[in-house]
TIDO-919132 format. One record per residue: x, y, z of N, C-alpha, C in turn. Coordinates in steps of 0.05 Angstrom, whole numbers, plus 5000, padded with zeros to 4 digits. Example, Ala and Ser with C-alpha at 12.3 -4.5 7.8 and 13.67 -1.06 7.14 Angstrom:
2
526448865156524649105156526449345156;525749555142527349795143525850015157;
This chain:
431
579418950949578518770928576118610937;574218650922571918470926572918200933;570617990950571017760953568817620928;571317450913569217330887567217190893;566917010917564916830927564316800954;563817080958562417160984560317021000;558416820982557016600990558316411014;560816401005561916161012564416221031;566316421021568716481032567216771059;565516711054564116951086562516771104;561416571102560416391117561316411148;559116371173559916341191560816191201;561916141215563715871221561115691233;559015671243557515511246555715401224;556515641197554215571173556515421152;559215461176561815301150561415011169;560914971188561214701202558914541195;556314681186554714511182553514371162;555514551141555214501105557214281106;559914231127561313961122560713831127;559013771158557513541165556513421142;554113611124552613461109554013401083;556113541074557413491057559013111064;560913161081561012971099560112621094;557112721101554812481101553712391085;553512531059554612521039555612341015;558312501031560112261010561411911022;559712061056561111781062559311581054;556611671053554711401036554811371014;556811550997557611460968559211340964;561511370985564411210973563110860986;562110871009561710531013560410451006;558210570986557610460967558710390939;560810540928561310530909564710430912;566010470925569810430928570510170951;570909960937571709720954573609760975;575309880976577610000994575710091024;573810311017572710521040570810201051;569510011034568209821050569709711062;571109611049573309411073573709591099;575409751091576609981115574809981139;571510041130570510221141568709831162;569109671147567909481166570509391187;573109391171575009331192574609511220;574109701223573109901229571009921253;568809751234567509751250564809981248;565110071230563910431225562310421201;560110461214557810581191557810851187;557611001159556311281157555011401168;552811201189550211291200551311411227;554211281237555511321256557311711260;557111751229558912051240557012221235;555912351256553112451273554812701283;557712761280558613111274561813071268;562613281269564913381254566613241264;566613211295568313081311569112741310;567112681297566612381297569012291268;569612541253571412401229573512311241;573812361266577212181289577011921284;573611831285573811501289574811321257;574311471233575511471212577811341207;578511111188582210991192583011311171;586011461172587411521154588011411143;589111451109589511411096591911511083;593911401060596211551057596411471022;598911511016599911480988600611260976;601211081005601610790996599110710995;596510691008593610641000592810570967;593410930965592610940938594710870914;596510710921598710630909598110320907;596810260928595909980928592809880913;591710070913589210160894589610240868;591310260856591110290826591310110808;590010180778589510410774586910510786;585310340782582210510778580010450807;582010310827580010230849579710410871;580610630873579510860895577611000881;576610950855575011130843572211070841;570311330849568311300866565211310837;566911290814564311330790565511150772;563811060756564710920734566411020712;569110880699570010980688569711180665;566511050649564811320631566011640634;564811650665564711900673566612080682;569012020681571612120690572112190656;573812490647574512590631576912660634;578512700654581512700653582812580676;584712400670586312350682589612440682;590412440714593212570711594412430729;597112300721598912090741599412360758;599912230788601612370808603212190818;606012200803607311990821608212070859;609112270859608812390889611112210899;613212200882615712010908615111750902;614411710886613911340890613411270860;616111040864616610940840613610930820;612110790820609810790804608611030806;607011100783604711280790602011250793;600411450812597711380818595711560799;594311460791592011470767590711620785;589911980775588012060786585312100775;584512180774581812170764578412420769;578912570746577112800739574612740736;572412860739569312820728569113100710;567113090703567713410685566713630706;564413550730564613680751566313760768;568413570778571113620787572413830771;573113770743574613990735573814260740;570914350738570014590734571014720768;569914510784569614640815573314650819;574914550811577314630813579114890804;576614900770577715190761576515450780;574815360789572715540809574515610835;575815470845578315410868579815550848;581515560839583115700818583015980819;580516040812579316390801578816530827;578016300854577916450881580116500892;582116440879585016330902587016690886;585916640848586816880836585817090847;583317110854581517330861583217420883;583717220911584617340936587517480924;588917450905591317540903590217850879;588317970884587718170863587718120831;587418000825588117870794585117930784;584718120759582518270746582418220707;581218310711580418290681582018510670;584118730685586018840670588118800677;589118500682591518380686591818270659;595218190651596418040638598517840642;596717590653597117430664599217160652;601717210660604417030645604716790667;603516570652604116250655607016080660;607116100679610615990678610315700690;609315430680608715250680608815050658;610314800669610314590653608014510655;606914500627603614420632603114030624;605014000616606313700615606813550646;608013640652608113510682606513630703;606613880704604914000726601214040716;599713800731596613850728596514080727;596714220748595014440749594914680738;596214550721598314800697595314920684;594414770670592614840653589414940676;589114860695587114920713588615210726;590915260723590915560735590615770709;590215680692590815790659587715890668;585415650666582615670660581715920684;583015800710582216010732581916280729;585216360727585316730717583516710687;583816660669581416690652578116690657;577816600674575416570683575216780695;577316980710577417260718577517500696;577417390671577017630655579817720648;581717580659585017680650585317490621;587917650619588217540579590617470604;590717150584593616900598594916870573;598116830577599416730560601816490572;601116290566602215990571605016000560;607115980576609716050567611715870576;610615590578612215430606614015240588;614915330557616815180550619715400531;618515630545620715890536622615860553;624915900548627215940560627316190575;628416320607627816460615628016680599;630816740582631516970565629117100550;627716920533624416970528622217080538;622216860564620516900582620917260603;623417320596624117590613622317820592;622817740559623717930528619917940533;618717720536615617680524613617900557;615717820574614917940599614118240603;616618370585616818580584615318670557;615218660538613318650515610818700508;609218460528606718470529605918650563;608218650579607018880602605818690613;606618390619605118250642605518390670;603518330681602918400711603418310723;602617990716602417820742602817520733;606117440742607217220741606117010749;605616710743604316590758606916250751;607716170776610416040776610915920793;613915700800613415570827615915720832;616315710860618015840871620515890862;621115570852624115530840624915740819;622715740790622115810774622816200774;621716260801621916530808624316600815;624916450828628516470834629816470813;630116280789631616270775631416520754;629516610757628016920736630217190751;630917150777631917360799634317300793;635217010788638417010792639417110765;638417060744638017100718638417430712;636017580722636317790714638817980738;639717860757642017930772644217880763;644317640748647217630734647217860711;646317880695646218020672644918330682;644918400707644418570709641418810691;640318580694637418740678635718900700;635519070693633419290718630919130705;629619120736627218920737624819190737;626819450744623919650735623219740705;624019490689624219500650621119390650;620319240675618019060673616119300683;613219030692610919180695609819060712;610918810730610518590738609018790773;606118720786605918710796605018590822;605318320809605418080832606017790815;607517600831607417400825606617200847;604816950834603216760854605316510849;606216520875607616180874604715910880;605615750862604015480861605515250855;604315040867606314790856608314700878;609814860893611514780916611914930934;613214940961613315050991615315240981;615515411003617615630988618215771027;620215891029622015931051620516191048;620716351076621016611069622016681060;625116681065627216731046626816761020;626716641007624616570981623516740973;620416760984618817050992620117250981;621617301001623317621006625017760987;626417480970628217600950626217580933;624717490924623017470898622017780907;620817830929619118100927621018340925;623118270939625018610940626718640915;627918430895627618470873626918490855;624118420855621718490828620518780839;619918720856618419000868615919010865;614418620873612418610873611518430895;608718410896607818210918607617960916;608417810926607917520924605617460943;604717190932602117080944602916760929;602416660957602616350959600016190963;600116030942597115770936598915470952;597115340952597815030968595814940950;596914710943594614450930596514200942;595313990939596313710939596513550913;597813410900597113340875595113070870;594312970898592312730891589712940896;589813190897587613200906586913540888;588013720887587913820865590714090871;592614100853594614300864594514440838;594414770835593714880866591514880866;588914910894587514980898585214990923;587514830929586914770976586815030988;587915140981588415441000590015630989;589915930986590116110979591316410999;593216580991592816801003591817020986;591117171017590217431004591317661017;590217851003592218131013592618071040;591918081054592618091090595017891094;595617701075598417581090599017461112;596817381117596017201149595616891153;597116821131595816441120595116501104;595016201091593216171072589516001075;587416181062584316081068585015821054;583715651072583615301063579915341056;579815221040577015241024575315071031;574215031066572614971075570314751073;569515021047566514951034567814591013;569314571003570814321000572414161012;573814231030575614071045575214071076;575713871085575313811110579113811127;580413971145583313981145583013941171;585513821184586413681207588513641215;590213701234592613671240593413471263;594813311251595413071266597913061279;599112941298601612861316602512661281;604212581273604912481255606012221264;607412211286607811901303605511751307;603411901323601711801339598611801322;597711951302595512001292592912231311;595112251335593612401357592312681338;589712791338588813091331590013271342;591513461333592213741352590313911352;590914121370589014421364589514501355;588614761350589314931333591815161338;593715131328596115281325597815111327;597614831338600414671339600714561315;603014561313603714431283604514171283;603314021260603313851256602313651231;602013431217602113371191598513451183;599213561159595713591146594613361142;592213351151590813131138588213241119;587013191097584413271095582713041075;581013151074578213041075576513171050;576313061023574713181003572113201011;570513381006567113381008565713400983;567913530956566313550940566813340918;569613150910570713040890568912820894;568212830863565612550855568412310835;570012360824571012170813573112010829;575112170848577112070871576412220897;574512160914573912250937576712120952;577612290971579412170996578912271020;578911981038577912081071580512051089;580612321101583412331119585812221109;585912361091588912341076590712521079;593212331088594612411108597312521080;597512801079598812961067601712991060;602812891089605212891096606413141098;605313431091606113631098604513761125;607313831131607414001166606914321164;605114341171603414731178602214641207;601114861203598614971232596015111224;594715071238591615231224591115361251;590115591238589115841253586215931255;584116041271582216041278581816251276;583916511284582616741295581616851260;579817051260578617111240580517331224;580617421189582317511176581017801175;583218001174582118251163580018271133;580818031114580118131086577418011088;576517941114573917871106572217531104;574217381104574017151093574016981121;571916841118572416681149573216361153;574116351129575116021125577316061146;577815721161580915671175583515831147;586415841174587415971157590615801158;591815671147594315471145596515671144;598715521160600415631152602515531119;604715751118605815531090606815341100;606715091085608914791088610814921101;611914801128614814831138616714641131;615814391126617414121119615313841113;616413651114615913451107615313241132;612213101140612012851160613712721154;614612581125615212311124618412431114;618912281098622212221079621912421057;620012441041620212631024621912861021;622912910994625213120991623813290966;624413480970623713640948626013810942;627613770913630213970907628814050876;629914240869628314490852626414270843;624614320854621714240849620513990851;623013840849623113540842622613460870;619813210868619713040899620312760898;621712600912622312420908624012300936;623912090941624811910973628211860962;628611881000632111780996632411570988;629811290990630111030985630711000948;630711270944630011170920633111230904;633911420903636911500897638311190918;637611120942637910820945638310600925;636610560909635610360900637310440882;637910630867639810630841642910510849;643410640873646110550886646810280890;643810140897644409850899644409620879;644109750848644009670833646809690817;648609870829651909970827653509660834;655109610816657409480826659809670843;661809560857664109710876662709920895;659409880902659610090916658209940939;657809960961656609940989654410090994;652309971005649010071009648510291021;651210371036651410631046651110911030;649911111038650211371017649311491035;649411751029648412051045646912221027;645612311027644812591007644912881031;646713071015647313301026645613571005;644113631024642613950999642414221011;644014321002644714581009643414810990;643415120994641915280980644715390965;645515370943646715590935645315850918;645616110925644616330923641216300917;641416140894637916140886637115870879;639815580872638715470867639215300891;638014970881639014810904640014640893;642414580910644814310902645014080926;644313910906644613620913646813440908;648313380929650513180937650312970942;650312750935650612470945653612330948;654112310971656012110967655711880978;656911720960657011460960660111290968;659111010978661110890997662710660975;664810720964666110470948667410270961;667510020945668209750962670909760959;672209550975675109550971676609500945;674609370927676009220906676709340880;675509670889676209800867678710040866;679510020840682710170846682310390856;682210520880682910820880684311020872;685910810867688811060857689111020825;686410820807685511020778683311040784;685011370768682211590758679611440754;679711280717679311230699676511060715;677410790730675710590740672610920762;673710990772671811160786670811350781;672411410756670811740732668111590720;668711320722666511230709664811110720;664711130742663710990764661611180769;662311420780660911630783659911790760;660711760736658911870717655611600712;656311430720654311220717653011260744;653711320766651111430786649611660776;651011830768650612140770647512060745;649011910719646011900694644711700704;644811500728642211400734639911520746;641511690766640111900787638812030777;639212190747638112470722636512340705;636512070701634711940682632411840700;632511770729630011740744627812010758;630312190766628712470777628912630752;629912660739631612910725632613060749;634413040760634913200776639413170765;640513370767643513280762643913380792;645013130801647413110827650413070827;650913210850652913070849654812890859;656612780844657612550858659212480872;659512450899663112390918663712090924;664912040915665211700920667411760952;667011670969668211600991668811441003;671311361018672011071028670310911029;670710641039669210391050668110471079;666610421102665710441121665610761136;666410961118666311261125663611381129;660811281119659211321114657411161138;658410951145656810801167656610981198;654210901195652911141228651911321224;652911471198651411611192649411731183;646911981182645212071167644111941147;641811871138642211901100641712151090;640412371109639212561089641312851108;642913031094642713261114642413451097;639913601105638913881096639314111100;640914141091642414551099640714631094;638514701084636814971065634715011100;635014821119632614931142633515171146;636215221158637115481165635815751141;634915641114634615961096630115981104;629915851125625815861122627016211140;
């Protein structure tokens, strides 16, 4: 398969190092000119623009994180006047409020451009029939992966509020090729047509692209051995544009991080120390091209590795691995991201219960189940039902009305819970 933007995705690594410098230099004399945050920062600091004189010098840089731009909203990390921004999209990202992002109509385009390169590396043509499996309501990038493969000359059909039964009937119908979905989404399509026993060779399906969330091998493997197609995995960030950070392509060797826009870094996550290349450790990156929310060394919170050695398909961008886990607290259960503090905070707003809780998430077959139990005080009857049926139906709809997520509920002694964990994650054992 041709490379769509051979300009850019063939670059030598000295003609990719020197388009970021200046990219780089750039934006850093735009943002301290224009974003109160990067001035302060950058005098606490100590650091002029005039000061990062190469690639290496972005170390002396403060990171940046989610609480930053949490503390910056709505509109103060943003690097153009409000005029000029044409869409905005909350990312709450785990945290109670949400952060105001912010589009230029340039941004949009160079994102759908990221989009159509990321489809391209996964073969996606102008005689594909390209099925949308995306909430385009909650998920940004719903509609920017829509414009992408269109922009490849494929006919799209947006299907992200069909019920799977539909979504299987319309699949097979129109002879889609090529699924485009988050991981969860694909699982639940597999478990679906395994219960009911549907031969998946009724379809036409020749690849599906996961976007939107991390996905296990495991994952991978059942999605491919029972569709009987290829998968190909995108990475985006949602402050920054998901999907469209990095991409695979046929070779299966990482995913290309898109260079020619992003600046990527892997950090010790305790320490802020730089690693080399292959040790794993939390992403950080660095916009070069976003004019409405530029971000410098923003610290990702997801754990990969980047790779150097060069790819068979041609492409000489660095090459990531997929998300293995999480730097910080962050949890992600079918799809949903959100902190333990925060299923916290519902608990502490409980009468008869104690600040103590656990969350337990295990894989069953395809989906994932979430357990919380929680610590009751002495003063409530144990031995009625009635007082604790209701106890726990009132955690369970606070928990579903803040994530949407349904858990479930174990109320457990008084002090059974002390010492222990808050979070234990069975699903490491299925990467």
């Amino acid at each position: 398969m041709p490379i769509i933007d051979s300009k850019h995705e063939s670059l030598s690594r000295s003609e990719i190092r020197q388009m970021q410098l200046e990219r780089l230099q750039a934006i850093l004399n735009r943002i301290v000119r224009n974003v109160a945050h990067y001035q302060q920062s950058f005098k606490s600091a100590e650091i002029l623009p005039t000061d990062i004189r190469s690639l290496f010098d972005i170390q002396k840089l403060p990171l940046i994180d989610r609480r930053t731009l949490l503390d910056n909203i709505p509109y103060d990390m943003f690097a153009v006047p409000l005029r000029e921004v044409v869409r905005l999209h909350p990312s709450r990202a785990g945290l109670r409020d949400p952060v105001v992002i912010g589009h230029t109509k340039n941004d949009i385009l160079v994102w759908t451009q990221l989009k159509a390169r990321g489809f391209s590396a996964a073969n996606i043509t102008q005689n594909d029939m390209v099925q949308v499996y995306l909430d385009y309501a909650l998920f940004p990038g719903a509609v920017v992966a829509h414009y992408g493969a269109e922009q490849l000359g494929a006919c799209v059909t947006p299907l992200y509020s069909m019920p799977i039964p539909q979504q299987i009937e319309i699949m097979r119908n129109y002879r889609t090729t090529v699924l485009i979905c988050t991981p969860t989404r694909a699982l639940h399509i597999v478990r679906y047509m395994r219960e009911r026993e549907i031969d998946p060779k009724q379809l036409f399906l020749r690849a599906v692209v996961f976007v939107g969330e991390s996905w296990a091998l495991r994952t991978q493997r059942q999605v491919e051995d029972f569709l009987f197609v290829d998968v190909f995995g995108n990475y985006g960030v949602s402050e920054i544009c998901i999907p469209g950070v990095a991409y695979e392509c046929e070779a299966h060797n990482g995913l290309h991080l898109s260079e020619d826009h992003f600046i990527a870094e892997i950090i010790n996550p305790d320490t802020g120390e730089v690693l080399p290349p292959g040790r794993r450790g939390e992403l950080v990156l660095t916009t070069l091209t976003r004019e409405a929310f530029p971000l410098i060394r923003f610290r990702t919170g997801d754990v990969t590795a980047i790779h150097e050695e060069e790819c068979s398909c041609g492409r000489t961008f660095l090459r990531m691995e997929p998300v293995a886990r999480r730097a910080d607290d962050m949890l992600v259960v079918e799809g949903v991201e959100f902190l333990p503090s925060e299923i916290g905070m519902v608990i502490a707003n409980m009468e008869h219960v104690t600040s103590n809780y656990r969350l337990i998430i295990q894989r069953e077959g395809t989906r994932d189940r979430l357990e919380v139990e929680v610590e009751i005080t002495p003063d409530i009857f144990i031995d009625q039902l009635g007082p604790l049926e209701a106890l726990r139906e009132r955690i369970e709809e606070d928990i579903f009305d803040l994530l949407r997520i349904k858990p479930i509920i174990k109320l457990v002694e008084p002090q059974s819970l002390e010492g222990k964990e808050h979070v234990v994650d069975l699903r490491e054992n299925d990467h």
